[in-house]
C-alpha positions as CSV (number, residue, x, y, z in Angstrom):
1,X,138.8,192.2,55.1
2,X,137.1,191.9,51.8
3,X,137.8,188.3,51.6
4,X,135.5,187.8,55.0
5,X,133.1,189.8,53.7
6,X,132.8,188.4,50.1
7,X,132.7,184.6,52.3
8,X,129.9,185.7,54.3
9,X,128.0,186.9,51.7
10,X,128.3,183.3,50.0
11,X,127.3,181.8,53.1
12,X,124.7,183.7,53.8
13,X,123.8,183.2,50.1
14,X,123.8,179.5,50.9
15,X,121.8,179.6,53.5
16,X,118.9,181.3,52.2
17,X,118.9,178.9,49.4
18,X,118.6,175.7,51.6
19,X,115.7,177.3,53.8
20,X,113.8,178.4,50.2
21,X,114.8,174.7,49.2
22,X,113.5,173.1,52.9
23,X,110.4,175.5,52.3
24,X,109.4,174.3,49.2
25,X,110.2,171.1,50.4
26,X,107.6,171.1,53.2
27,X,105.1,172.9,51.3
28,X,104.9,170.3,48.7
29,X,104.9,167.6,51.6
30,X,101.9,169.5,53.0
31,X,100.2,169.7,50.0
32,X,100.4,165.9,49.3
33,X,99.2,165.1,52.4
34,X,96.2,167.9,52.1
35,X,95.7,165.8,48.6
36,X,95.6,162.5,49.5
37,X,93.0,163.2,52.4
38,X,90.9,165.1,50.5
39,X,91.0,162.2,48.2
40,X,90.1,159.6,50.9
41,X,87.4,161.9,52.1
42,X,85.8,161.9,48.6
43,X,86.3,158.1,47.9
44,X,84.4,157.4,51.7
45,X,81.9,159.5,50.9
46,X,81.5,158.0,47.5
47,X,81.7,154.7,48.9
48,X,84.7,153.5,46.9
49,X,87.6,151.7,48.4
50,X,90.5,154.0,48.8
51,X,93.4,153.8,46.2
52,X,96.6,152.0,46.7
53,X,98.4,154.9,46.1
54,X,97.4,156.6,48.7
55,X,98.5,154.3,51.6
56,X,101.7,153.5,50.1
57,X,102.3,157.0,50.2
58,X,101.3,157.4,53.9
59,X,103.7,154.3,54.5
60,X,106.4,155.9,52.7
61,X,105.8,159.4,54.5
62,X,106.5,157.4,57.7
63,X,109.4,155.6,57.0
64,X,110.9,159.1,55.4
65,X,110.0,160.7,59.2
């Protein structure tokens, strides 16, 4: 009895660490993405061309999804 106990409490353990992990995860994707628009907003309206950096990372947001 105290064995399945003391495994479910690992698991359980486990499990909220991946969701905090996948959270953060998401939340820095978000971020990135709030970021780099911002960014291209500001270059447009300061009539710059937009950086590299920025499409490359668009590119390599699709290719991850």
């Amino acid at each position: 009895m105290d064995k399945v106990c003391e495994y479910r409490k690992i698991k359980v353990r486990g499990e909220l660490l991946v969701s905090r992990r996948v959270k953060r995860e998401c939340f820095s994707i978000l971020l990135n993405i709030a970021v780099s628009t911002c960014t291209a907003i500001r270059e447009k309206a300061t009539g710059r061309t937009p950086k590299l950096t920025n499409s490359h990372y668009f590119s390599r947001m699709k290719t991850a999804e």
